[in-house]
MDAnalysis code that builds the backbone (N, CA, C; Angstrom):
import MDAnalysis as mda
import numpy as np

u = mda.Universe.empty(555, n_residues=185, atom_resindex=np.repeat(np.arange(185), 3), trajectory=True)
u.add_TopologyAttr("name", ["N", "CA", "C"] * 185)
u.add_TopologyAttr("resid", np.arange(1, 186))
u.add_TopologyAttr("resname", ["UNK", "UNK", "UNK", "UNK", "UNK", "UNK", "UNK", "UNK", "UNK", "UNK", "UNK", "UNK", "UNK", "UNK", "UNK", "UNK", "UNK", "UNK", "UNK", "UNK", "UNK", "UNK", "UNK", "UNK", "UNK", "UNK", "UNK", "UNK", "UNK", "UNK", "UNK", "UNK", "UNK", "UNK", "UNK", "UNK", "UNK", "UNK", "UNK", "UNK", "UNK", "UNK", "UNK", "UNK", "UNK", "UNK", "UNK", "UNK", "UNK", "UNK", "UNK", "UNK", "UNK", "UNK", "UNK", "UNK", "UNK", "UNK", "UNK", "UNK", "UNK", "UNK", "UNK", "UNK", "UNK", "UNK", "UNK", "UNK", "UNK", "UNK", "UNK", "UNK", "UNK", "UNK", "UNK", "UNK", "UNK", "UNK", "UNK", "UNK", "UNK", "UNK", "UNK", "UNK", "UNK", "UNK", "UNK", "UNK", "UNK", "UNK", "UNK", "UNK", "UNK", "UNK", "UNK", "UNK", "UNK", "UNK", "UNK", "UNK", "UNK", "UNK", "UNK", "UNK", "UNK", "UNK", "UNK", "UNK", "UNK", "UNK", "UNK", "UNK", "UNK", "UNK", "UNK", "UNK", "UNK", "UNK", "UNK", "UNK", "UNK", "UNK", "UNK", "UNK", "UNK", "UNK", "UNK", "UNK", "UNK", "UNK", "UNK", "UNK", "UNK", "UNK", "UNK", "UNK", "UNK", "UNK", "UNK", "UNK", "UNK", "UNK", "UNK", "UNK", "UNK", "UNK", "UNK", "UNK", "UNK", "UNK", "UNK", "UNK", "UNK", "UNK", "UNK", "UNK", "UNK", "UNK", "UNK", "UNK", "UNK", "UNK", "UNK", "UNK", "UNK", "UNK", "UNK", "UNK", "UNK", "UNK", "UNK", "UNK", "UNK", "UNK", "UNK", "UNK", "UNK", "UNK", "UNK", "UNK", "UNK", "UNK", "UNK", "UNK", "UNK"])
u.atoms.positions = np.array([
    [14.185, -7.098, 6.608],
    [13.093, -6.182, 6.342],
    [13.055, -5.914, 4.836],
    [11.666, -6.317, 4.249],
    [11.416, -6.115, 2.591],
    [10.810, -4.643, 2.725],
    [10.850, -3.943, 1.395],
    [10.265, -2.604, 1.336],
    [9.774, -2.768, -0.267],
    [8.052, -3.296, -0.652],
    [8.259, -3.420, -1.962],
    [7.693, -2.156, -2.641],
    [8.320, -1.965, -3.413],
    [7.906, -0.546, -4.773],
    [8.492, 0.847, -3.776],
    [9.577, 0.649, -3.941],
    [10.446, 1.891, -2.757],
    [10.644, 3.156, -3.946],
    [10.537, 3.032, -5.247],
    [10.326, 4.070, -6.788],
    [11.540, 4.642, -6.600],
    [12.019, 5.635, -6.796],
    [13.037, 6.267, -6.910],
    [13.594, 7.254, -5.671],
    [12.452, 7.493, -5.206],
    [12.817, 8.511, -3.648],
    [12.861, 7.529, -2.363],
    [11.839, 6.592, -1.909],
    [11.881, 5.816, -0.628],
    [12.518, 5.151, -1.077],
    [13.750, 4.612, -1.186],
    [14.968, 3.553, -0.959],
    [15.238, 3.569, 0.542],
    [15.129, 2.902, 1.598],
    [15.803, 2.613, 2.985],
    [16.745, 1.666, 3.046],
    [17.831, 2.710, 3.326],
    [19.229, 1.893, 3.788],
    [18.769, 0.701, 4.476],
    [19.758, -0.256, 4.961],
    [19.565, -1.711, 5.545],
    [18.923, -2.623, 5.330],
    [17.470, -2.333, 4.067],
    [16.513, -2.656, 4.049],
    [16.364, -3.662, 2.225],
    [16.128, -4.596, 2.367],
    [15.545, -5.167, 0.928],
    [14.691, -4.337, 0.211],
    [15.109, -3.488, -0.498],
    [14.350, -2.722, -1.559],
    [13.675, -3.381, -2.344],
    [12.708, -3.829, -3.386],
    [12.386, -4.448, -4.316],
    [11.534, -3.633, -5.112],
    [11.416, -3.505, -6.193],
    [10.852, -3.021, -7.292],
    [10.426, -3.664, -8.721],
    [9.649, -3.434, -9.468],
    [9.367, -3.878, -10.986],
    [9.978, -3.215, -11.887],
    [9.973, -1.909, -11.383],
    [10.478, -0.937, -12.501],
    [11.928, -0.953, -12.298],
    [13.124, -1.695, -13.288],
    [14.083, -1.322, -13.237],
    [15.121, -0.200, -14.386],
    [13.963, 0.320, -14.397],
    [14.607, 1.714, -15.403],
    [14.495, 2.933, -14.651],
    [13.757, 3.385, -13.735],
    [13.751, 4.354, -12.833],
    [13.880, 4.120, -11.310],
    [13.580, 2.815, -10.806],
    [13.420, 2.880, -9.610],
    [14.889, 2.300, -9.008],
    [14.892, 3.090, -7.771],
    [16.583, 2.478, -6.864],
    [16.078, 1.430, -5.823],
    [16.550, 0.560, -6.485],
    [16.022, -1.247, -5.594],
    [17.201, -1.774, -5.792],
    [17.063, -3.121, -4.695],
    [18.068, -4.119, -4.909],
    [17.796, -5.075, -5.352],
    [16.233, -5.764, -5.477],
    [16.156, -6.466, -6.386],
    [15.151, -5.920, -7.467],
    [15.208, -6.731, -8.683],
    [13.771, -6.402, -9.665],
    [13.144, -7.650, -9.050],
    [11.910, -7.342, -9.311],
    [10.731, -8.444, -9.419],
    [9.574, -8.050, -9.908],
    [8.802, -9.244, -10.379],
    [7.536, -8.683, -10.804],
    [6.574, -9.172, -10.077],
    [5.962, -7.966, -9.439],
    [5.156, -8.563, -8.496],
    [3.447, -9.203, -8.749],
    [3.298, -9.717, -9.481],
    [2.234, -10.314, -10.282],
    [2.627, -11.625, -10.281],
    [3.835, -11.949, -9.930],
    [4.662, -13.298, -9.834],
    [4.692, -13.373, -8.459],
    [5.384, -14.717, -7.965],
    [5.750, -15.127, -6.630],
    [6.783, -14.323, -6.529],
    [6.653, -13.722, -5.279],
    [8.345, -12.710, -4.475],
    [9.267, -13.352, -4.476],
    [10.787, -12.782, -4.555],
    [11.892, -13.609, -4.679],
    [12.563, -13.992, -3.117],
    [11.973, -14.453, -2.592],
    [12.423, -14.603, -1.355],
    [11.682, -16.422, -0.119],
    [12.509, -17.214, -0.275],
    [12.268, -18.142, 0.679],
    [10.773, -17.983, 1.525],
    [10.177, -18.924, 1.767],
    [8.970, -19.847, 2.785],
    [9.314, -18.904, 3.902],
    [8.783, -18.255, 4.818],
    [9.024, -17.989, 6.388],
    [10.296, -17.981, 6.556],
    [11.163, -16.598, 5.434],
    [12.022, -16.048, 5.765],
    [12.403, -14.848, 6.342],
    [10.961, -13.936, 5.980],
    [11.478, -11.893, 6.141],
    [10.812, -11.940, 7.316],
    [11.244, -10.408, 7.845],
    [10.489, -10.375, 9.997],
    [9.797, -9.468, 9.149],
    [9.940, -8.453, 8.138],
    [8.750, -7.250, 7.783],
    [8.790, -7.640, 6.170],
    [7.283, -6.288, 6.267],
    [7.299, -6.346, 4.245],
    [6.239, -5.074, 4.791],
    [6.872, -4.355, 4.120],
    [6.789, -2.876, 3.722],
    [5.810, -2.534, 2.745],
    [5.179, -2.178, 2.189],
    [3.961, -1.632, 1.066],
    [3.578, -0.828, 1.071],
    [3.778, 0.742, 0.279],
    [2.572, 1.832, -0.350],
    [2.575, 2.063, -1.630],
    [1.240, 2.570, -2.062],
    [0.971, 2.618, -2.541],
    [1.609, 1.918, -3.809],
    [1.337, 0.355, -4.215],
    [1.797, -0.462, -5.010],
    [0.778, -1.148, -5.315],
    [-0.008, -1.443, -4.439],
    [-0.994, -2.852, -4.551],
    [-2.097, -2.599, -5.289],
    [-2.309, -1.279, -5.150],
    [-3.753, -0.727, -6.443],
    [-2.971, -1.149, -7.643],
    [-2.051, -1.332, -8.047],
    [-1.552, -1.663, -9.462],
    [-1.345, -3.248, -9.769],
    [-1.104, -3.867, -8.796],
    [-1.486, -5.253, -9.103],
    [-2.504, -5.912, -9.555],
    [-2.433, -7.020, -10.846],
    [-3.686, -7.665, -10.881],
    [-4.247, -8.682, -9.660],
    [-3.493, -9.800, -9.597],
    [-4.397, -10.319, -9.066],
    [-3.969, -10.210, -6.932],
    [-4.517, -9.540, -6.457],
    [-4.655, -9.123, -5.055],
    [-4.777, -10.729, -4.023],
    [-5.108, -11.032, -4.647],
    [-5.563, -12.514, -3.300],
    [-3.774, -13.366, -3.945],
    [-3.561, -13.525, -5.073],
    [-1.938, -13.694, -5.114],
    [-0.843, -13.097, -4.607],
    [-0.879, -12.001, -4.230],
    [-0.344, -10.966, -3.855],
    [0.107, -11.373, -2.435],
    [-1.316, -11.296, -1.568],
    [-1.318, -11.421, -0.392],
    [-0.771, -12.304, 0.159],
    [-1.210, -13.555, -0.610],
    [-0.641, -14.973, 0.007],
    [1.023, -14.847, -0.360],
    [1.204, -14.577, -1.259],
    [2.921, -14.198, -1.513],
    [3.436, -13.735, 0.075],
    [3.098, -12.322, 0.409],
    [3.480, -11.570, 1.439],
    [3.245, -12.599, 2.682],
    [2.087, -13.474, 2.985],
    [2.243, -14.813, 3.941],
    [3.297, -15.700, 3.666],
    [3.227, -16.180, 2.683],
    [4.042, -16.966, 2.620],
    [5.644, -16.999, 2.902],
    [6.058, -15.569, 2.583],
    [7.472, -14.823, 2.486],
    [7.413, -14.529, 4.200],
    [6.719, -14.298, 5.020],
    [7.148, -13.758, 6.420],
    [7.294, -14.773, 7.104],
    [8.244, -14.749, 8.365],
    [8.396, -16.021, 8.780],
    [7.513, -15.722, 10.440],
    [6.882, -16.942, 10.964],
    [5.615, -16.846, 11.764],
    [6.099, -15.612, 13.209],
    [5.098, -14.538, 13.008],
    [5.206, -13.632, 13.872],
    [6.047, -11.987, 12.831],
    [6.107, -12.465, 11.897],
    [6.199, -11.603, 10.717],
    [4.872, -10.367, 10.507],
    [5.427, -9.220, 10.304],
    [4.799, -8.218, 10.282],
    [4.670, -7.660, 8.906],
    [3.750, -6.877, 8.481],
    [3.300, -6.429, 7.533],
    [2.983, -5.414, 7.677],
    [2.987, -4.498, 7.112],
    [2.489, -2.679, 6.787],
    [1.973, -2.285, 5.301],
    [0.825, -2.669, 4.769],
    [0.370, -2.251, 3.348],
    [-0.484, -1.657, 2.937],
    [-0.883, -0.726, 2.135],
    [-1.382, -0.174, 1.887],
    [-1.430, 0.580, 0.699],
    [-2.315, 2.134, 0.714],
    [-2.782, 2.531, -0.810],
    [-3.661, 3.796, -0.543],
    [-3.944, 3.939, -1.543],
    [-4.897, 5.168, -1.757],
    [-6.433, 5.071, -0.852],
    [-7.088, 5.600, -0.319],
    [-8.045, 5.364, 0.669],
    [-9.570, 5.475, 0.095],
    [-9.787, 4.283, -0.981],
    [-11.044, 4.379, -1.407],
    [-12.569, 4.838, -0.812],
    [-12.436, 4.416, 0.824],
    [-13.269, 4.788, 1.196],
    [-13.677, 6.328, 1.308],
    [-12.701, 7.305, 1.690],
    [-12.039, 8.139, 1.898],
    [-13.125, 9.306, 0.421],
    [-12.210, 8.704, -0.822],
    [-11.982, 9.191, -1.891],
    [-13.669, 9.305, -2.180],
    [-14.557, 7.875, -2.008],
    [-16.236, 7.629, -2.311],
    [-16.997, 8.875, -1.701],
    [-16.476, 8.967, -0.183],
    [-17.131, 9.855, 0.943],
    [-17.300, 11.239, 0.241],
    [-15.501, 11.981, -0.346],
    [-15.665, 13.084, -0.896],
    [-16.070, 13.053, -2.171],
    [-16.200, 11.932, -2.999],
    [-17.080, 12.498, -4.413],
    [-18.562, 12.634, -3.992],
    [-19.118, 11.336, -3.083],
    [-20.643, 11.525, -2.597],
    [-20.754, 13.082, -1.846],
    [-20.002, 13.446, -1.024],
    [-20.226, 15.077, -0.551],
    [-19.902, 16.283, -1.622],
    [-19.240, 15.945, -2.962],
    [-18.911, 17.418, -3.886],
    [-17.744, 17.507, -3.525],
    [-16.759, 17.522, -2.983],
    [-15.916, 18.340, -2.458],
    [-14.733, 17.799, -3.481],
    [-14.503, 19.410, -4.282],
    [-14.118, 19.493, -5.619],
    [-12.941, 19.764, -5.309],
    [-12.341, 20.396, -3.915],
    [-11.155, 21.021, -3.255],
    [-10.443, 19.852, -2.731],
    [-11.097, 18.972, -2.068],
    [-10.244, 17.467, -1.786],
    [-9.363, 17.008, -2.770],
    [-9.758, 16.788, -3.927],
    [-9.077, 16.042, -4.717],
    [-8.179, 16.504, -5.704],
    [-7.314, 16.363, -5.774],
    [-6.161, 16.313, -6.722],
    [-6.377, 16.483, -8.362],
    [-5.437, 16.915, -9.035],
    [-5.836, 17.417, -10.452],
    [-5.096, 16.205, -10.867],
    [-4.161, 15.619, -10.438],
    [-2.872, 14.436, -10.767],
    [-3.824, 13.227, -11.264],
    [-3.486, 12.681, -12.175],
    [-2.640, 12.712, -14.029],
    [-2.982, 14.312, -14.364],
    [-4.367, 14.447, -14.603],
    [-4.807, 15.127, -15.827],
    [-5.724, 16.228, -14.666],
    [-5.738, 17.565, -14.877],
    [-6.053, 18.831, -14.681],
    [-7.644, 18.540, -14.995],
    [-8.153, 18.435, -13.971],
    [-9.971, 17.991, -14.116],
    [-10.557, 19.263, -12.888],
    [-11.888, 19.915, -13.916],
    [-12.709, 21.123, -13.023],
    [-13.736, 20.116, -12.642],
    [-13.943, 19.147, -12.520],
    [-15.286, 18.491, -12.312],
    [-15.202, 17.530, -10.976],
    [-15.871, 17.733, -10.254],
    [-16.067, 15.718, -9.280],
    [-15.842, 14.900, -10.173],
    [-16.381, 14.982, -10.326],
    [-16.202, 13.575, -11.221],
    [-14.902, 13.238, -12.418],
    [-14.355, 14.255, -13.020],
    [-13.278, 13.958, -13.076],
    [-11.844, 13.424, -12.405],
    [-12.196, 14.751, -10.774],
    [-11.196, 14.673, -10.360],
    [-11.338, 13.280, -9.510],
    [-12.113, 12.716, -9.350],
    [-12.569, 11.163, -8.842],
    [-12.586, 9.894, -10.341],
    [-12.611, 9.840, -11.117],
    [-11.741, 9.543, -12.423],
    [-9.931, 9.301, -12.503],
    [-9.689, 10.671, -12.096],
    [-7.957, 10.722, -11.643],
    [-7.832, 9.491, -11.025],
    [-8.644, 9.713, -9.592],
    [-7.957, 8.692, -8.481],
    [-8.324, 7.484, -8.993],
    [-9.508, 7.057, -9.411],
    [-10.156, 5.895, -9.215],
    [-9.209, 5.323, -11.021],
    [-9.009, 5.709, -11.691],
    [-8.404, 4.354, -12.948],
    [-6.866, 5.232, -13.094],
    [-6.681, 6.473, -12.998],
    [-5.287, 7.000, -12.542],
    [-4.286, 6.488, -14.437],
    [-4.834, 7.004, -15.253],
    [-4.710, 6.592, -16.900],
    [-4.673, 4.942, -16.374],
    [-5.515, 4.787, -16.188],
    [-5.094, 2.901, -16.294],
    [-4.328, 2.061, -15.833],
    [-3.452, 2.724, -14.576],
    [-2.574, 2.574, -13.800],
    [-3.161, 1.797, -12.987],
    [-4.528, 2.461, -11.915],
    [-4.866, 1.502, -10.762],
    [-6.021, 0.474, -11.372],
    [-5.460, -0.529, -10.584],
    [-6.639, -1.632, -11.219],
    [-7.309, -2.274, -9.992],
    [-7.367, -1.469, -8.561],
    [-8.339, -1.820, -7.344],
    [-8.815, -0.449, -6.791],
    [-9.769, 0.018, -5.944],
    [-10.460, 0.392, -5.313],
    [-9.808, 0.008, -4.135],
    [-9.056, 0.676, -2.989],
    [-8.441, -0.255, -2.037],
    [-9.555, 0.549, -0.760],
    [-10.583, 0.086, -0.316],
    [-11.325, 0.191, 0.959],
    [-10.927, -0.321, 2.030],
    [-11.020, 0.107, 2.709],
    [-10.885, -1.293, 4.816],
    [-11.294, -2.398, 4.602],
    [-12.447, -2.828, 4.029],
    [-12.994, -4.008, 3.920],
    [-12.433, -4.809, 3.033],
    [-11.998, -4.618, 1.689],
    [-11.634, -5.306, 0.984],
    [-9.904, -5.625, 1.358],
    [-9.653, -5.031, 2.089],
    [-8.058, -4.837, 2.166],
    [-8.013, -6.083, 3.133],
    [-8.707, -5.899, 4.205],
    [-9.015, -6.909, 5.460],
    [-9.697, -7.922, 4.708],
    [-10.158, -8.205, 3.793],
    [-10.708, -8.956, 3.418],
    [-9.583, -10.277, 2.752],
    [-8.967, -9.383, 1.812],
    [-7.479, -9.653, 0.877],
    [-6.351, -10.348, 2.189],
    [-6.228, -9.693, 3.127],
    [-5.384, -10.368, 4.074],
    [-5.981, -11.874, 4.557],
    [-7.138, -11.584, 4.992],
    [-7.909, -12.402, 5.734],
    [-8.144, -13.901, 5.136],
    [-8.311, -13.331, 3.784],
    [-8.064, -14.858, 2.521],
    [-6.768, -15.526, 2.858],
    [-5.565, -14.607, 2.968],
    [-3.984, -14.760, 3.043],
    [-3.230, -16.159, 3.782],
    [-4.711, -15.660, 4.780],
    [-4.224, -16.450, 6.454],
    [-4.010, -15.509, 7.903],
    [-3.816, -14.323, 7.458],
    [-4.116, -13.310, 8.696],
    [-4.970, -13.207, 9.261],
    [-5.073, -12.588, 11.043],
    [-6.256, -12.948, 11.725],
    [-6.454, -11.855, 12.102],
    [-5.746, -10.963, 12.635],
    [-5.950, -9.527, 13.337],
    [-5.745, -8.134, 12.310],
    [-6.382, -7.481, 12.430],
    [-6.017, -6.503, 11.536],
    [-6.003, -5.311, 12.532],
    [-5.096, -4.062, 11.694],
    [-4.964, -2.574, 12.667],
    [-5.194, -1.979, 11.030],
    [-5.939, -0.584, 11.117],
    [-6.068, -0.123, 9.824],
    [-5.874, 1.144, 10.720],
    [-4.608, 2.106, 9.767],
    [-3.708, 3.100, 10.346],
    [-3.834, 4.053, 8.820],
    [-4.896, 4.889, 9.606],
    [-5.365, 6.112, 8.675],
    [-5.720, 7.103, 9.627],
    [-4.942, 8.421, 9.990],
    [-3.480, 8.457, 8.635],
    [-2.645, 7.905, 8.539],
    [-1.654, 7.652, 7.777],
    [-0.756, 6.985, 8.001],
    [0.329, 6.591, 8.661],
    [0.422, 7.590, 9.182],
    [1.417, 7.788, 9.946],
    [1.213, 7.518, 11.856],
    [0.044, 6.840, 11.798],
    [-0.578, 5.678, 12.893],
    [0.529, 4.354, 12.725],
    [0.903, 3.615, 13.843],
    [1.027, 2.438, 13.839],
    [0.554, 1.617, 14.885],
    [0.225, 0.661, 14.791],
    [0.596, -0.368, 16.188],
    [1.824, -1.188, 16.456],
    [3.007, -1.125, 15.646],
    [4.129, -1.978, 15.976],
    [5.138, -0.773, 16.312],
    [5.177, 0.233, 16.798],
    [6.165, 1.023, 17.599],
    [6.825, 1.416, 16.574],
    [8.039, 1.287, 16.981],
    [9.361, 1.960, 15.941],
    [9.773, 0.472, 14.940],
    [8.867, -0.788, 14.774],
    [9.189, -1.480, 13.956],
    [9.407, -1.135, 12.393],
    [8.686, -0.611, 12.207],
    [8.467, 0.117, 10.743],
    [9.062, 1.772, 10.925],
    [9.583, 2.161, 11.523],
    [10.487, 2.973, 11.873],
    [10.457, 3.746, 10.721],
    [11.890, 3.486, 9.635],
    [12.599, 3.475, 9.014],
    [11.911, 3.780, 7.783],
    [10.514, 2.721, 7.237],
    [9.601, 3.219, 6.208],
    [8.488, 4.087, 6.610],
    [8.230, 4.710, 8.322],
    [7.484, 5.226, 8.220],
    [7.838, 7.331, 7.693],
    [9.245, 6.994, 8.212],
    [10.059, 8.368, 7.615],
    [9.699, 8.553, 6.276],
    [9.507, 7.719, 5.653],
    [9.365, 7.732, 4.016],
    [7.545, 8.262, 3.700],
    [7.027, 8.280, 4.437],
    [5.288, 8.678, 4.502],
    [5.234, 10.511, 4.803],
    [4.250, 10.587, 3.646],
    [3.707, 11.860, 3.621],
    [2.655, 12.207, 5.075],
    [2.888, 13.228, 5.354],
    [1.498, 13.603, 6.401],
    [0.304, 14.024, 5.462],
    [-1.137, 13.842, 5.983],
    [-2.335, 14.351, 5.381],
    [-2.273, 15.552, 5.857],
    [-3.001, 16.675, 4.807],
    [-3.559, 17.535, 5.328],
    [-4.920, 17.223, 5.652],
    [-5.634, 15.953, 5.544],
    [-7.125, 16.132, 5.666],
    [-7.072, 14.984, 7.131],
    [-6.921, 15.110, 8.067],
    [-6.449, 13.951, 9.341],
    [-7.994, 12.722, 9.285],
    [-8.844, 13.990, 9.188],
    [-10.247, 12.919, 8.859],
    [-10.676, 12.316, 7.605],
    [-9.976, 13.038, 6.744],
    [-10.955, 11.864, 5.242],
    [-9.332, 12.027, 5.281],
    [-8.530, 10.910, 5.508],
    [-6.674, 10.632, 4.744],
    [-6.894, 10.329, 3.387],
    [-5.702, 10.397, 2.503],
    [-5.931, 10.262, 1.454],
    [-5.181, 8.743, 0.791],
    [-4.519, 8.072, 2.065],
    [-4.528, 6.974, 2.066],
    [-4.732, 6.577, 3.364],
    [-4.308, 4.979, 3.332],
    [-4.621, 4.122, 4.541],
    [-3.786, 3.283, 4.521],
    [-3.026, 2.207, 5.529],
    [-2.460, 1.129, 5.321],
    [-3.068, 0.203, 6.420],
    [-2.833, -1.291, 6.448],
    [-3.491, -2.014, 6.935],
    [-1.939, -2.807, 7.634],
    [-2.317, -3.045, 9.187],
    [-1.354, -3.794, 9.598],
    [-1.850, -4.977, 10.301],
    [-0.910, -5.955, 10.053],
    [-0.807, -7.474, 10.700],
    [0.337, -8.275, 11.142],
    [0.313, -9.759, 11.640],
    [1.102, -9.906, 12.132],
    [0.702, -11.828, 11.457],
    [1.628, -12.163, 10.633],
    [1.489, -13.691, 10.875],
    [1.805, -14.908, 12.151],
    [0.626, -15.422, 12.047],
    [0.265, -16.215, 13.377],
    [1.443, -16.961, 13.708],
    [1.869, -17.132, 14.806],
    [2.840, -18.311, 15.463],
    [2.579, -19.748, 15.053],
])
């Protein structure tokens, strides 16, 4: 079981940690994930993901990495910030939804600024469609999109990283989403 961008608090025992950042984050391996993953053809049974993939450049590399690394009947759990989510409450006003995080914003539109470039940090918009879309390029066929997060369809498989997930206070607009699959036999 991989867990990538586990930062400094989600580290799971038993589990392949992996990270970029090796000045703050507690991983077992570094990698850069803009590169190929360090791990063998249809070797891992899971691969773990939050909120990481809005920071990647290129997303359709990404994905096929995470195919390529699971071995057939390999599971996936990834995800991010809930663009759709985030569009809904700037199009309705709702100035109370959103977060002041980076920077202390009185405006919609600031505080939708925060989420959406995050100082230059996020470099995707992560929606249902595009996410399913990003897999779907990969080689994946089925998708489960588990918003809130703390939804699954693989039981207690993801167990272990789902302990590591925040609850929403908003159950209907979440403030993320993750997308689950399963590579084909």
């Amino acid at each position: 079981m991989v867990q990538l961008g586990p930062g400094k608090r989600n580290y799971i025992k038993g589990w392949i940690n992996v990270d970029a950042n090796f000045i703050s984050a507690k991983s077992d391996c570094i990698a850069d994930f803009r590169r190929s993953l360090p791990f063998h053809d249809n070797s891992i049974d899971g691969i773990y993901s939050i909120n990481v993939i809005e920071h990647i450049p290129d997303l359709d590399f990404h994905f096929k990495e995470v195919y390529r690394c699971l071995k057939p009947g390999g599971k996936f759990r990834i995800g991010g910030p809930n663009g759709d989510a985030h569009i809904a409450k700037f199009i309705a006003g709702d100035l109370e939804w959103f977060s002041t995080f980076p920077d202390v914003r009185n405006s919609v539109g600031g505080r939708f600024s925060n989420y959406l470039i995050m100082r230059g940090e996020h470099l995707h918009i992560l929606t249902r469609s595009y996410v399913e879309e990003l897999a779907g390029n990969a080689g994946f066929k089925e998708f489960a999109v588990c918003c809130p997060v703390v939804e699954t369809t693989f039981g207690d498989f993801f167990k272990e990283a789902m302990a590591t997930e925040s609850h929403e206070a908003d159950p209907k607009f979440p403030k993320a989403f993750l997308v689950e699959s399963t590579k084909p036999l």
